[in-house]
N, C-alpha and C positions, 0 to 999 in steps of 0.2 A: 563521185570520184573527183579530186581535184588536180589540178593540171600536172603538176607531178607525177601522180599516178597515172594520169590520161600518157604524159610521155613515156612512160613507163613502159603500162600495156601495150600502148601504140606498136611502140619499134618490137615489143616480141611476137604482136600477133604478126608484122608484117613480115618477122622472120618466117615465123608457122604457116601463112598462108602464099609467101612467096609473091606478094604484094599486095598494091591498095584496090581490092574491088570488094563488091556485096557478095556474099555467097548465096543469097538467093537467087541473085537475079546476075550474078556474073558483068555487072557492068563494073569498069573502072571508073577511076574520078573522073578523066579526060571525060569518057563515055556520059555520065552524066552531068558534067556541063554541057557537054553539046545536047542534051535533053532538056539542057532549063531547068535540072533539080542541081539541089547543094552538094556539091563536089566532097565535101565533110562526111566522112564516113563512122558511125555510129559504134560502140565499141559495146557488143551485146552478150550477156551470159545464158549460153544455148539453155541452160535448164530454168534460166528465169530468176535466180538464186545468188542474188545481189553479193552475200555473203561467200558464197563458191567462188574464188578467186583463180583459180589453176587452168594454168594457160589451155588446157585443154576444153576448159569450158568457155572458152572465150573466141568472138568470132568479128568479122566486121560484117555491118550491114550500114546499107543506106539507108535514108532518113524516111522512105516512103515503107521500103520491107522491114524495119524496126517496126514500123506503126502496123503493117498486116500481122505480122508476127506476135506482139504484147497486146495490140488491141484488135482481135478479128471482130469482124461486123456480127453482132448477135441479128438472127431471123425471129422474124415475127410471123404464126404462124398464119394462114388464111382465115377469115371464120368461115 
């Protein structure tokens, strides 16, 4: 997505979500600077579907619940 688009989506998801936090983890930006992560909130397509554009598939997440969400840890099993 390029910055255009990033302003784009921005200002409608903060319309739809009634401002800037993670939906996972309900922090705001404030909230995660005072945690020492990046205040930068992630602009993510809930079904993963890069191509799915519609505001409804579209969510903020922070930079740490982005990465549990597209990348979860694969288990390795005991032998």
């Amino acid at each position: 997505m390029n910055s255009t688009q990033r302003k784009f989506w921005y200002g409608q998801i903060l319309v739809k979500q009634g401002g800037e936090f993670c939906v996972m983890c309900c922090r705001n930006i404030n909230n995660l600077a005072l945690d020492g992560e990046s205040p930068k909130l992630c602009i993510d397509h809930r079904d993963n579907n890069n191509n799915h554009n519609g505001i409804d598939n579209m969510q903020f997440l922070c930079k740490s619940c982005n990465t549990k969400k597209n990348h979860p840890q694969t288990t390795v099993p005991f032998e």
